[in-house]
C-alpha positions in Angstrom: -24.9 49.9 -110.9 -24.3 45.7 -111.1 -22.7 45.0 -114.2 -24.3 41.9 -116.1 -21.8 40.1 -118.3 -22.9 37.3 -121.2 -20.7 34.7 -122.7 -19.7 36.6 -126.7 -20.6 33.2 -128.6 -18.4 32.6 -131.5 -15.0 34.3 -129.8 -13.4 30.9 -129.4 -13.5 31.2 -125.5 -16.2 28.4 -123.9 -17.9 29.7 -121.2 -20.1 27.6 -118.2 -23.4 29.0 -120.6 -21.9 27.3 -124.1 -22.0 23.9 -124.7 -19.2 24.8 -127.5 -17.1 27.6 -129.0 -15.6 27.2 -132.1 -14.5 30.6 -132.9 -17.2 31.2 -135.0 -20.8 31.9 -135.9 -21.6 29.5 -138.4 -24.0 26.8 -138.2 -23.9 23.5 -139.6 -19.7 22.8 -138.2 -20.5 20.8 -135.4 -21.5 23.7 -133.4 -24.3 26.4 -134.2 -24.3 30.0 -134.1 -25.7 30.0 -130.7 -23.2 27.8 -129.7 -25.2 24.6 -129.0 -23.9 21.8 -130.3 -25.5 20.5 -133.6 -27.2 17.0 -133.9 -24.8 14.4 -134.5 -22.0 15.9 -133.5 -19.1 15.8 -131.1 -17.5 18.8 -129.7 -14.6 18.8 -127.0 -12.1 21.5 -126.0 -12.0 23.3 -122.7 -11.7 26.7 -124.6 -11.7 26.9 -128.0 -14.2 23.7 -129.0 -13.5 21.3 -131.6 -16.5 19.6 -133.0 -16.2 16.6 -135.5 -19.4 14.3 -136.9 -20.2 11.0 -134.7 -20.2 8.4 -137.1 -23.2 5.3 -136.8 -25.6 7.6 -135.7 -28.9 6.7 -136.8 -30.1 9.2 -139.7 -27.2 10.5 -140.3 -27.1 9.2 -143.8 -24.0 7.5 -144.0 -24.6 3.6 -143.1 -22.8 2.2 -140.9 -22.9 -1.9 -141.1 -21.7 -2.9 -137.9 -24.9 -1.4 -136.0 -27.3 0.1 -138.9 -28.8 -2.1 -141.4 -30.0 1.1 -143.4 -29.6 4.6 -143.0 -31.8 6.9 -145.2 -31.1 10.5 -144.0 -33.8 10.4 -141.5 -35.6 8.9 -138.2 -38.9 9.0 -140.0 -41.0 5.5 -140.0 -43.0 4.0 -142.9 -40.5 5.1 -145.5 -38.4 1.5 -145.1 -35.9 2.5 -142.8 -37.0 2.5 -138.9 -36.3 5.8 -136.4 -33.8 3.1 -135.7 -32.4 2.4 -138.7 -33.7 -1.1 -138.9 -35.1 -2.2 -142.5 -39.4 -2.1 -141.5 -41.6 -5.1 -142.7 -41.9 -5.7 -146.7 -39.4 -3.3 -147.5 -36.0 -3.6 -149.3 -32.8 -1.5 -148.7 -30.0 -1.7 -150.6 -26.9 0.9 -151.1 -26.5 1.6 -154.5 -22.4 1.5 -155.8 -20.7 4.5 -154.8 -23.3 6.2 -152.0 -23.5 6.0 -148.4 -27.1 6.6 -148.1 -29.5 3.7 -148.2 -32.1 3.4 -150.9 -35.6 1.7 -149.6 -38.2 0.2 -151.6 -41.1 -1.4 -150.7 -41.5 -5.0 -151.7 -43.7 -5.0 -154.6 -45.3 -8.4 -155.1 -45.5 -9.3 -150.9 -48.9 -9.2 -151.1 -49.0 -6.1 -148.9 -49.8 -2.9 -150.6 -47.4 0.2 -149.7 -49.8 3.5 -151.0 -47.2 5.8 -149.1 -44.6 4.2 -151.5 -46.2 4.7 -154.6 -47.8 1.1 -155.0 -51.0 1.4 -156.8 -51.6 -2.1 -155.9 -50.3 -5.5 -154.9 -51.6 -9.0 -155.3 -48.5 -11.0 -153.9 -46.8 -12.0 -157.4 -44.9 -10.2 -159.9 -46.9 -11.4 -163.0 -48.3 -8.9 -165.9 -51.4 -9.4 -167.7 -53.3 -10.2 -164.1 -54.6 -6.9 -163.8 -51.0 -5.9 -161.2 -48.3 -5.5 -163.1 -44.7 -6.5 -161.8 -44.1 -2.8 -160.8 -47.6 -3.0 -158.9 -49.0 -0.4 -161.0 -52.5 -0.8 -162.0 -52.6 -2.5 -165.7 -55.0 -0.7 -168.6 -58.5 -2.4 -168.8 -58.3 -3.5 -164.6 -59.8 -2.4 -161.8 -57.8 -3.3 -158.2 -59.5 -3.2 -155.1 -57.5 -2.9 -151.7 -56.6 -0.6 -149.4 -53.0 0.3 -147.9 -51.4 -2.6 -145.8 -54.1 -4.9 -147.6 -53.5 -7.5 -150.6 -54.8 -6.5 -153.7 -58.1 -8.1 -155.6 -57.7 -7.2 -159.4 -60.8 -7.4 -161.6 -60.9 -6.8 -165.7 -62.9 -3.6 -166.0 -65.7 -5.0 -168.2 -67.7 -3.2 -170.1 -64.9 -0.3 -170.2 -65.1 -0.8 -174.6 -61.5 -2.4 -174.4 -61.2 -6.0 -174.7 -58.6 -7.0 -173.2 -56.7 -10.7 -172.1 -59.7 -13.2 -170.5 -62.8 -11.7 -171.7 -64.7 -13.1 -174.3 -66.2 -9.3 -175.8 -66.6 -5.7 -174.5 -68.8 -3.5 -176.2 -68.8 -0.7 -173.9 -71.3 -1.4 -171.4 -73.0 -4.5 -169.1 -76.1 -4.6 -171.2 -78.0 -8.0 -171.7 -79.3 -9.1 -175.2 -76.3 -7.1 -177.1 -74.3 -10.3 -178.2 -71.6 -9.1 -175.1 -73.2 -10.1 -171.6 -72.8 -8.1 -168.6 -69.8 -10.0 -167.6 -67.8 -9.8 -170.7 -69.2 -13.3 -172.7 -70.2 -13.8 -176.2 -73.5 -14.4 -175.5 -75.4 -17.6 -177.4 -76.4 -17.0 -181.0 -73.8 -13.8 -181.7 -70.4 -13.5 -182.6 -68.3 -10.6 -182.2 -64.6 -9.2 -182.5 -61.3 -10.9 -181.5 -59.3 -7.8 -181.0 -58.2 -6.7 -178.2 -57.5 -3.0 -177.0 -60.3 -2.1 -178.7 -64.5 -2.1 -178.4 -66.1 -5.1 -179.5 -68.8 -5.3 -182.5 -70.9 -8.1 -182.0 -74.2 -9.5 -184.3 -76.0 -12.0 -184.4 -75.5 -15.5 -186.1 -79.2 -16.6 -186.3 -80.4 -18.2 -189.1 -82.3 -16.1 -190.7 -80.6 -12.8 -189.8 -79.2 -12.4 -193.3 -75.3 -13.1 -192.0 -74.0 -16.7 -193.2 -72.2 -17.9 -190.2 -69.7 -21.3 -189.6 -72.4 -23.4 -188.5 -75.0 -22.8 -191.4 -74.9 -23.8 -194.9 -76.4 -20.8 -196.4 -78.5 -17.9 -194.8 -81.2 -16.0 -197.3 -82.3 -13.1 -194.7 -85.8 -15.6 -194.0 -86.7 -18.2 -192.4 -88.8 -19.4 -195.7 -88.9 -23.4 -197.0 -88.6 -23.4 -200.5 -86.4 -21.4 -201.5 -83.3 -22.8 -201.5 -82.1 -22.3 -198.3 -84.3 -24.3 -195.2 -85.9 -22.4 -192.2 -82.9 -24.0 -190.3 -80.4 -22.6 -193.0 -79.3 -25.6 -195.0 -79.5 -25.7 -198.4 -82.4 -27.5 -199.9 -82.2 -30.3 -201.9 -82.4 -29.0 -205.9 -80.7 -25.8 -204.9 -77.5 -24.2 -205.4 -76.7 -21.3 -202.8 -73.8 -18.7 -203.3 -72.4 -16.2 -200.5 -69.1 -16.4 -198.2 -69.3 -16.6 -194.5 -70.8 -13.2 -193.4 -72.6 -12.5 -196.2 -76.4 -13.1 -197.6 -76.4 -16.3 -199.0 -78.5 -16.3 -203.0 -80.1 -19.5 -203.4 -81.4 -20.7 -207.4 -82.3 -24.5 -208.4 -79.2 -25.2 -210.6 -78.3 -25.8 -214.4 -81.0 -23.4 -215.5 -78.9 -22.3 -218.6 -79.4 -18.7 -219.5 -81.1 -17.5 -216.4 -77.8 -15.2 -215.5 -77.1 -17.2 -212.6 -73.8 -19.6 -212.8 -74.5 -22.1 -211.1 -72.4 -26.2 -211.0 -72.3 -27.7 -213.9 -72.2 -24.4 -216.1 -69.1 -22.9 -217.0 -70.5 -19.7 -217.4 -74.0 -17.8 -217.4 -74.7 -15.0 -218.9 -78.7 -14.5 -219.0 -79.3 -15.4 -222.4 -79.2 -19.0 -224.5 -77.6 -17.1 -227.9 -74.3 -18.7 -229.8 -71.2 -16.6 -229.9 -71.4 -13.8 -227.5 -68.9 -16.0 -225.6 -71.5 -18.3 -223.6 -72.9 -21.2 -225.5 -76.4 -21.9 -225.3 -75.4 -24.4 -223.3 -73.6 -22.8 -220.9 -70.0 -23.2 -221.9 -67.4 -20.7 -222.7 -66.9 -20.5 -226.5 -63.4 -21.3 -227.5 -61.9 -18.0 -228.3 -63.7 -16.5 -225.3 -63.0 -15.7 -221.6 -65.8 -15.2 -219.2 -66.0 -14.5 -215.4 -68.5 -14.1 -212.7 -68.5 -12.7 -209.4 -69.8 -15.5 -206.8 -72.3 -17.3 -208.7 -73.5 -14.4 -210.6 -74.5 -13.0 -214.4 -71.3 -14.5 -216.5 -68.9 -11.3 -218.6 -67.5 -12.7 -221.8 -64.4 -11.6 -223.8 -62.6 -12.3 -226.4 -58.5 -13.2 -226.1 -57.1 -11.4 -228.6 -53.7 -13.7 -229.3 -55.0 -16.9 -228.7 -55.1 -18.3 -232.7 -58.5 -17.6 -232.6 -60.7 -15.4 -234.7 -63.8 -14.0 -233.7 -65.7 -12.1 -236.9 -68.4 -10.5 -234.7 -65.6 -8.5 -232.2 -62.1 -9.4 -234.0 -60.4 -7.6 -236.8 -58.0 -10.2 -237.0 
């Protein structure tokens, strides 16, 4: 019968069928096992083919500056380097120290966000604390709006129960009437928490509501004339009122020796008008005494042992 010959690939002899011959089987030297030659390669030799790498060929990896501007490996777009190795709009491409291969990354800060390149956002600046951090990543207590190939509209995420940089309060929700307002304010007539990272506690500074605040002079819990402290919590005239900002305020007409209550001019108080129990029927510490009060309350006297002193009732000596 008709004999039917083939070309043996890989015997080093090039035959009209091979585009190359290079004495082997192996792919990845310039010329493959089936002995087509391999992308971005050269391969000469009327016989045995000799195949050597082309060198500024786009994708290839190694840049080459007189006709690349980057070279990343590939000839895939929207990754910084173009199919023809040209850098590609709001991109950067530099070759780090040592490598041949360019390194591409997109231009965080442009304005243009890059969600194929990792950029969770981007509002055209490289500030923190705006809610787009200078990495464009998304900052804690923001919500960004803005699709890929958009700019980026950052919003604080009120009502999230972290207060963060530019709002007022956050309780935790967008509630009316709570002291917070919907869009992060202290609402008129409360105060609440300055810290921030964390959910605000607000209350109310009315007068009346028990809470002494900055602006009031005393606040009894009512809203009662009378009684020492005024329906519009100042303190009426013939009144003494006790109690530190936040607290109840207790209101008592002053220098009523002996009712317990210590109260300007009396050194001390200690609900009775008896000599030496260390407050004088008149109000003053006793000399040999020592007596204290918490805020303008009931006076407790003691004696000073050391002081020269001698008090028969409670001293030995």
């Amino acid at each position: 019968g008709i004999s039917t010959c083939t070309a043996v690939c890989g015997d080093a002899i090039r035959l009209s069928t091979e585009e190359c011959d290079d004495g082997n089987s192996l792919s990845g030297d310039g010329c493959s096992s089936t002995c087509v030659v391999e992308r971005d390669y050269h391969c000469s030799g009327k016989y045995t083919s000799t195949c050597t790498k082309e060198a500024g060929l786009c994708g290839d990896g190694i840049l080459n500056l007189e006709l690349e501007d980057c070279d990343d490996g590939n000839v895939e777009s929207g990754d910084g380097c173009s199919p023809i190795c040209k850098i590609e709009k709001n991109w950067l491409c530099t070759l780090p120290k040592g490598e041949i291969t360019s390194q591409c990354t997109p231009v965080c800060g442009d304005g243009i966000r890059n969600a194929f390149a990792g950029e969770e956002c981007d509002d055209g600046n490289k500030d923190n604390n705006d809610g787009c951090s200078s990495e464009c990543g998304i900052e804690e207590g923001f919500a960004c709006q803005g699709e890929h190939g958009e700019v980026s509209e950052c919003t604080r995420a009120c009502g999230d129960g972290k207060r963060t940089i530019g709002e007022g309060c956050d309780d935790g929700n967008k509630e009316a009437a709570d002291g917070c307002a919907p869009d992060c304010t202290v609402e008129i007539g409360f105060t609440c928490g300055t810290g921030f990272g964390i959910k605000s506690t607000c209350r109310s500074i009315a007068c009346g509501d028990g809470y002494r605040s900055e602006n009031e002079e005393c606040d009894d819990w009512n809203l009662q004339p009378n009684d020492g402290c005024s329906p519009t919590c100042e303190i009426e005239q013939g009144f003494v009122c006790s109690g530190d900002l936040g607290r109840r305020s207790i209101c008592s007409p002053p220098g009523i020796c002996g009712d317990g209550i210590t109260n300007t001019p009396e050194e001390c108080d200690d609900g009775n008008t008896s000599n030496g129990d260390g407050c004088s029927p008149t109000c003053h510490i006793e000399a040999g005494w020592v007596c204290n009060h918490i805020n303008a309350g009931e006076s407790q006297c003691g004696t000073i042992c050391g002081d020269g002193v001698w008090v028969p009732a409670f001293e030995e000596c």
